[in-house]
C-alpha positions as CSV (number, residue, x, y, z in Angstrom):
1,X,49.3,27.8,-45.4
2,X,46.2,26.4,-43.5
3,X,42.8,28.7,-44.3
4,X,42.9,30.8,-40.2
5,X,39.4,30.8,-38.7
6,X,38.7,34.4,-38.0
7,X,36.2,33.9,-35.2
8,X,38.4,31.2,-33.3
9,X,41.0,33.9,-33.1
10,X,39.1,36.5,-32.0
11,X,37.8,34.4,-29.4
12,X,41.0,33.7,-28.2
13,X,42.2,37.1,-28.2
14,X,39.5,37.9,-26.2
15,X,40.3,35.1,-23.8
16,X,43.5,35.9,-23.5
17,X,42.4,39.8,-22.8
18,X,40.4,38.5,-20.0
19,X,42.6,36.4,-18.3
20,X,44.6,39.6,-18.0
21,X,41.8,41.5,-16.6
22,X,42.3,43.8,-19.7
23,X,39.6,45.9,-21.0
24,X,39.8,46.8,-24.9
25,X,40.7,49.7,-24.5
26,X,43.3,48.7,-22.2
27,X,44.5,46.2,-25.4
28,X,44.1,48.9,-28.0
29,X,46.2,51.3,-26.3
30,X,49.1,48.8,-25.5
31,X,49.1,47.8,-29.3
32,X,48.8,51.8,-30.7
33,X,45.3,51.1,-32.2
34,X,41.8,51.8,-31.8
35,X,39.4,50.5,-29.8
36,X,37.5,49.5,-32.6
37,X,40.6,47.8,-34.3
38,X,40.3,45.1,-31.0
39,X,36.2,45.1,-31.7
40,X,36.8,43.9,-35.0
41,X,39.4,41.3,-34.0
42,X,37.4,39.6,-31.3
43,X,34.2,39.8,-33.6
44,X,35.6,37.6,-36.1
45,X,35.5,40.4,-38.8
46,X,39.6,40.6,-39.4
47,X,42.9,40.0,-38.4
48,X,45.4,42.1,-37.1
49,X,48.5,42.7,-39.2
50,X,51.8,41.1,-38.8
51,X,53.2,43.1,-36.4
52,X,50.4,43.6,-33.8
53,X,50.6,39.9,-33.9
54,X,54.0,40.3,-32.7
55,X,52.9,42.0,-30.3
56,X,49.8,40.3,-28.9
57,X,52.4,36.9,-28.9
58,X,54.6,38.8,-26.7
59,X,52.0,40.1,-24.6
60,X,50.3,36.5,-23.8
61,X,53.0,34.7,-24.1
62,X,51.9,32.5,-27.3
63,X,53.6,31.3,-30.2
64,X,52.6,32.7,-33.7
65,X,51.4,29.6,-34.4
66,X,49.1,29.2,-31.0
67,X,47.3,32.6,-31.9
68,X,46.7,31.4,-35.6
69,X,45.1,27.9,-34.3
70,X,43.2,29.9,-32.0
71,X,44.2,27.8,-29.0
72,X,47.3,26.7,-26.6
73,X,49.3,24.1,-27.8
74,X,49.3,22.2,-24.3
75,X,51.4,19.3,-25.4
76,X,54.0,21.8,-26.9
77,X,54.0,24.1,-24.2
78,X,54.4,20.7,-21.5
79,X,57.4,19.6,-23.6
80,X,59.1,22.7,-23.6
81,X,58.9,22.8,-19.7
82,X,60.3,19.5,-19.3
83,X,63.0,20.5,-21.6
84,X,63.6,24.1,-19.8
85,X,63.8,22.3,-16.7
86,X,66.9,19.4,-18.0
87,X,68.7,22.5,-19.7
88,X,68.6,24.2,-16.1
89,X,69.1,21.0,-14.1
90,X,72.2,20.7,-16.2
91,X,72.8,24.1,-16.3
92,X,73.2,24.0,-12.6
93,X,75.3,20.3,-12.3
94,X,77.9,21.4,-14.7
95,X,78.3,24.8,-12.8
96,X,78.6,22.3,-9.9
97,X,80.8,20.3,-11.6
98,X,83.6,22.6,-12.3
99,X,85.2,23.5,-9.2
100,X,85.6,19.7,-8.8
101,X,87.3,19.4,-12.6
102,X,89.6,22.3,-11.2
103,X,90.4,20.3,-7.7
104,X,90.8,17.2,-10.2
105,X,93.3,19.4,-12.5
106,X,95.1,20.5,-10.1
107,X,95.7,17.8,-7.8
108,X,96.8,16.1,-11.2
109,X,99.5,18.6,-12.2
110,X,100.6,18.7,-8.4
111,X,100.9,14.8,-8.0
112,X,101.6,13.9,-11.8
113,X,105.5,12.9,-10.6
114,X,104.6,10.9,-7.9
115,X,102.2,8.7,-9.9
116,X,104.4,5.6,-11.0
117,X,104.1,3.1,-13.6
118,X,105.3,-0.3,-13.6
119,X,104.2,-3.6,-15.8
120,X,106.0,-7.4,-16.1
121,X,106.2,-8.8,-19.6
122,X,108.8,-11.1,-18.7
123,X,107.8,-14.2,-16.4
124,X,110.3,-15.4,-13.5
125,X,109.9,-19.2,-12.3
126,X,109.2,-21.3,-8.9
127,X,111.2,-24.2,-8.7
128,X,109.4,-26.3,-11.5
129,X,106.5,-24.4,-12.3
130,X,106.1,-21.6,-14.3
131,X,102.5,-18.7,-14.4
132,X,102.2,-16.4,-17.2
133,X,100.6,-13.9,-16.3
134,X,100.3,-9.8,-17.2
135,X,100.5,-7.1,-14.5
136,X,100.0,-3.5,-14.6
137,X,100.6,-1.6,-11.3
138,X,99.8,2.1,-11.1
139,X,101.1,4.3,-8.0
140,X,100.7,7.2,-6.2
141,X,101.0,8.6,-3.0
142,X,99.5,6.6,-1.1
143,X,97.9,3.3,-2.7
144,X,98.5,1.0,-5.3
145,X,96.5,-0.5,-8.2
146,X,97.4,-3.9,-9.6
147,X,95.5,-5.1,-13.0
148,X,96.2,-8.5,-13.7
149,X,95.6,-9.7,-17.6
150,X,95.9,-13.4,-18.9
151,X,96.4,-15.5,-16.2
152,X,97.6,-19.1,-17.5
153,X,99.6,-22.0,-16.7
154,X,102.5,-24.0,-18.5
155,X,102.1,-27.1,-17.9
156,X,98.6,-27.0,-16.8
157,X,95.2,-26.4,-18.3
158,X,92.8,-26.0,-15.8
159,X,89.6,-27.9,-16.1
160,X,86.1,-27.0,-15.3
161,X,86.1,-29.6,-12.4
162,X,89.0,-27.9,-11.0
163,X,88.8,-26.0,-7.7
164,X,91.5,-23.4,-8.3
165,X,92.8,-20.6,-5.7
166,X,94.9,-17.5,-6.3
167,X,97.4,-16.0,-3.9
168,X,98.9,-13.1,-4.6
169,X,102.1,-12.9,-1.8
170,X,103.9,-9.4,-1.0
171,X,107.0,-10.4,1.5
172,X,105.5,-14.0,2.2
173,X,102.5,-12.1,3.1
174,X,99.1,-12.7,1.4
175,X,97.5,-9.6,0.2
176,X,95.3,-10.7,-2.2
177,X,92.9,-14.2,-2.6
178,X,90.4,-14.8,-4.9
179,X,88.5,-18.7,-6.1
180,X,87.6,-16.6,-9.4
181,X,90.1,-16.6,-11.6
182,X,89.0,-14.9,-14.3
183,X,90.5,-13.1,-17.9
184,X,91.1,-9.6,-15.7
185,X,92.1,-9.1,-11.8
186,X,91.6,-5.2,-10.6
187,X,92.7,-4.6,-6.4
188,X,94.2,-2.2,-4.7
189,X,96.3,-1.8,-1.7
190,X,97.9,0.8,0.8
191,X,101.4,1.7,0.1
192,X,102.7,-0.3,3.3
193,X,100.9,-3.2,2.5
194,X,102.9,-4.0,-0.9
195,X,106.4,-4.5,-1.2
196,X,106.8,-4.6,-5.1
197,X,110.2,-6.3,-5.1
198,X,108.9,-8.7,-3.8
199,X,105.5,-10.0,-5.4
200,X,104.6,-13.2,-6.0
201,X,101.8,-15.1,-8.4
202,X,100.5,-18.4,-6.7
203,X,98.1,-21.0,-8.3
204,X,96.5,-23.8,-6.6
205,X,94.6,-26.4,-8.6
206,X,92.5,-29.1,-6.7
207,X,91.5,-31.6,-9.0
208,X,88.5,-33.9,-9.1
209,X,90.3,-36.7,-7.5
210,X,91.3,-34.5,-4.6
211,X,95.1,-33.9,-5.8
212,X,96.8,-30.4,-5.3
213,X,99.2,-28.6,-7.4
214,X,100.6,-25.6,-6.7
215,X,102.2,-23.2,-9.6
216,X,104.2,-20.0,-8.4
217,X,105.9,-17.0,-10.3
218,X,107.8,-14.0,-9.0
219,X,106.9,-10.9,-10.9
220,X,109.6,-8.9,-12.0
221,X,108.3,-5.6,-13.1
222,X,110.0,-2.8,-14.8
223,X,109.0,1.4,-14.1
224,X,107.4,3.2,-16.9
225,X,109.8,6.2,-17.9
226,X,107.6,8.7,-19.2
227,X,110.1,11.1,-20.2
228,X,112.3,8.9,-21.8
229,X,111.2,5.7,-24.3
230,X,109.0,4.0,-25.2
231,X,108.1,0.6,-22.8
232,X,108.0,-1.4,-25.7
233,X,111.3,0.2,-27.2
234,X,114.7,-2.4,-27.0
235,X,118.0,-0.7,-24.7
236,X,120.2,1.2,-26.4
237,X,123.1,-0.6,-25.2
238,X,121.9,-3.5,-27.2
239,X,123.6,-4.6,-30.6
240,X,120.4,-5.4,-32.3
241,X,117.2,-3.3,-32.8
242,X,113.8,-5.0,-32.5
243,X,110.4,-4.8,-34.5
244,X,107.3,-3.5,-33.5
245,X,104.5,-5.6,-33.0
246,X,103.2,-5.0,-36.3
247,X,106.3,-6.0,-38.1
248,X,106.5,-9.1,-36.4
249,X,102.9,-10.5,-37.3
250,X,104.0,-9.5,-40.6
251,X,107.8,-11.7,-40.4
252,X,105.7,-14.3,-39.1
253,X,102.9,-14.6,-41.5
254,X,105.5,-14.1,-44.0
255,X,107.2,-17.6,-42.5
256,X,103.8,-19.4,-42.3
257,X,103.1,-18.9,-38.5
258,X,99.7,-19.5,-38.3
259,X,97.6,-17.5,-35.8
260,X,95.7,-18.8,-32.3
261,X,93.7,-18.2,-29.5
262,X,94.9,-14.8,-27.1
263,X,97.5,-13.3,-30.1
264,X,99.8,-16.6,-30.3
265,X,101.4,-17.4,-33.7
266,X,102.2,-21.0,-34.0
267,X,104.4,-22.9,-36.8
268,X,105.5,-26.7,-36.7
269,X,108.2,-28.2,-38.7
270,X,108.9,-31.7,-39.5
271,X,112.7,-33.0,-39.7
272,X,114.5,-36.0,-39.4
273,X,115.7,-36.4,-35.8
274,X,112.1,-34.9,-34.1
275,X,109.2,-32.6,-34.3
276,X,109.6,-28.7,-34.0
277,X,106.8,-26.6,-32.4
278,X,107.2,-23.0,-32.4
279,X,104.9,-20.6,-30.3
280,X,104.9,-16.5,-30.3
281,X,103.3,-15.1,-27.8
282,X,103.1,-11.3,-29.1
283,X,101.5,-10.2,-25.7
284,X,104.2,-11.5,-23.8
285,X,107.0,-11.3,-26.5
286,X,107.9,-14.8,-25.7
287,X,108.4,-17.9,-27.7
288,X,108.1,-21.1,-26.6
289,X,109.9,-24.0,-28.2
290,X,108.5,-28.0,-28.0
291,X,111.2,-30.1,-29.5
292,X,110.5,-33.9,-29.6
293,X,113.7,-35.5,-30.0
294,X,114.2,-39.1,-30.5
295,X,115.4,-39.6,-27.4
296,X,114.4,-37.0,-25.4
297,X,111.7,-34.1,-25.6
298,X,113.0,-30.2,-24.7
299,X,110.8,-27.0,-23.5
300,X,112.2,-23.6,-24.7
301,X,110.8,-20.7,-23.0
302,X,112.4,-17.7,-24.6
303,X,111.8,-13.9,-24.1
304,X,113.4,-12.2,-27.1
305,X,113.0,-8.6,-25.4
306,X,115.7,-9.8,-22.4
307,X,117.9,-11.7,-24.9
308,X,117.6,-15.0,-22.6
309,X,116.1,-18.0,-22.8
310,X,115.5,-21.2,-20.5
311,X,115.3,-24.8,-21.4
312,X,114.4,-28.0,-19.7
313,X,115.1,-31.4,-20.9
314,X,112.7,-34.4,-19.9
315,X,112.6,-37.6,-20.0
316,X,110.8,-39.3,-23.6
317,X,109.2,-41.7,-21.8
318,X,108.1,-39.4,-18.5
319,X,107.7,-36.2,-19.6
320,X,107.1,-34.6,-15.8
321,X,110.8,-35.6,-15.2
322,X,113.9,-33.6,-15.8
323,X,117.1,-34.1,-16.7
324,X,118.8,-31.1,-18.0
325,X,118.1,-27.4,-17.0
326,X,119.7,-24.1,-18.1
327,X,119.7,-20.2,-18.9
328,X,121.5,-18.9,-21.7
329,X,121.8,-14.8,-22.4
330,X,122.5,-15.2,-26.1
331,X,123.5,-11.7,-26.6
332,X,126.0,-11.6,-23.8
333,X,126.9,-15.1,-24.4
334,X,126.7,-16.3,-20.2
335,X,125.6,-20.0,-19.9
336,X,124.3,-21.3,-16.6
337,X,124.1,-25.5,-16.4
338,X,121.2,-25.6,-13.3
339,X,121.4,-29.5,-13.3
340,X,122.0,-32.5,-15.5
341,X,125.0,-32.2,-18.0
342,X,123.5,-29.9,-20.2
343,X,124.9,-31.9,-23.1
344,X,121.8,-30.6,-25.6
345,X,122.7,-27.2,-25.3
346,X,124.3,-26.8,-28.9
347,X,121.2,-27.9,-30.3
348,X,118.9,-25.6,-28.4
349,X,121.1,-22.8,-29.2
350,X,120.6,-23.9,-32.6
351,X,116.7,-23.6,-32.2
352,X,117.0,-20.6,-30.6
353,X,119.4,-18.6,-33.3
354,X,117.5,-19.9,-35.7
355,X,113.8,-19.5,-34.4
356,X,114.0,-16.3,-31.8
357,X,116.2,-13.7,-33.6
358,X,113.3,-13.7,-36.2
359,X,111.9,-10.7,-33.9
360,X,115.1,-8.5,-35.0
361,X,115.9,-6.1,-38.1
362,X,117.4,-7.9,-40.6
């Protein structure tokens, strides 16, 4: 402990007497001593003991440490304040605050079943072009939220020369546009403004050289149970059970699926008659199949959470022409020929047993 200058003390005893307009006597018989007890104090000649320290801190307002030093601690004393006065500013905002957490609360437990969830994992097709893309829509009362995640094309990567536009159609109706197409998309609308059976994704690409392509999708979204399952859960009325997205980055490491950009696992296999190109897309759970045939190249677009799959046969030598197009529910067995003869089906079932059951429990 620092050596306490006696004569600095009792100089600021006596200072802070004064400032009191108290007289020694006055001091002496707040603290229950003598008169000449303060004397000796403010001469230099002792200290007081412990507890009329106490006491003379209370009185002025000092800490013990102040009336040791013989002097205010202005810096301290400043810092305090500022502190004092945040405790009480926040003192009085949360006090504030809690009527609205209770509004907030309530209006919460009131409205909580007429909030509604709905999302789209699976992608429905235009007439030749196909947008991936993954919505969230969140609903109350009276407006609606849409998020959308991961907006890409097919059959088209857009390039930083292109001028691109997205609509976003409710009944033929635009309700949204944007020339900013970027990784997330947050808007909301009124309830009447929105028809959500009836939402549709469209893409317009102007290229360098003035050429314009259009790419549309139909969202087909699915309501959020929450007192049921699980979204990511397979039906019940199905015959097989599906992983979870753990176990299938697992299966697919395990079969030397090789990861890529945006959670895609990728595997290609050489054989005799073509070239096998295998993509997962775990955020969609859908696989798409590239199949270069000697003779002619297929794209399989498979969503092994629906049991379906689509496949379109081009042309080897002109790959933006068509020649076969079907659906197949592989579960349920129904086959739909759109156009062409449809003669490679048994070899894109094939593919597909063999490629997009890997999802399922063994």
């Amino acid at each position: 402990m620092e050596e306490v200058d006696l004569e600095k003390v009792g100089s600021f005893i006596a200072k802070l007497r004064k400032e009191k307009g108290m007289t020694q006597e006055d001091l002496a018989q707040h603290l229950m001593v003598s008169d000449k007890a303060v004397s000796k104090w403010e001469g230099g000649k002792n200290l007081p003991d412990i507890e009329c320290q106490r006491k003379i801190c209370k009185l002025f307002n000092i800490s013990m440490e102040e009336l040791h030093n013989g002097e205010r601690n202005v810096k301290e004393r400043i810092r305090k304040q500022k502190l004092f006065k945040r405790y009480k500013i926040f003192k009085i905002l949360l006090l504030s605050l809690i009527p609205i957490f209770v509004f907030l609360f309530s209006y919460f437990i009131i409205n909580f079943r007429s909030i509604k969830l709905y999302y789209s994992r699976d992608i429905r097709n235009g007439d030749n072009d196909i947008v991936f893309v993954d919505a969230m829509i969140l609903k109350n009362n009276k407006k609606i939220f849409m998020l959308l995640n991961d907006i890409t094309l097919v059959d088209y990567e857009i390039q930083a020369t292109d001028f691109t536009t997205l609509n976003i159609y409710s009944n033929n109706n635009i309700i949204y546009t944007t020339s900013d197409i970027r990784n997330e998309i947050l808007f909301y609308k009124k309830n009447q403004e929105m028809d959500l059976n009836n939402i549709k994704i469209e893409i317009i690409i102007t290229t360098i050289d003035e050429k314009v392509k259009k790419y549309s999708s139909k969202l087909n979204l699915h309501e959020v149970n929450f007192y049921n399952r699980d979204i990511y859960t397979n039906d019940s009325n199905n015959n097989h059970q599906l992983l979870t997205k753990s176990e299938i980055i697992k299966k697919l490491e395990n079969n030397n699926f090789i990861k890529k950009d945006n959670n895609v696992y990728q595997k290609s296999v050489i054989t005799e008659k073509g070239n096998v190109t295998i993509k997962y897309n775990i955020n969609f759970q859908t696989v798409n199949i590239h199949y270069d045939y000697n003779e002619y190249a297929i794209k399989i677009s498979a969503y092994y959470d629906s049991n379906k799959f689509k496949a379109v046969v081009y042309n080897k030598d002109n790959l933006n022409i068509a020649i076969e197009k079907y659906y197949y529910d592989y579960i349920n067995k129904e086959f739909n020929c759109e156009f062409g003869e449809c003669t490679t089906f048994k070899k894109v079932h094939n593919l597909v047993e063999k490629y997009v059951t890997l999802p399922e429990v063994e």
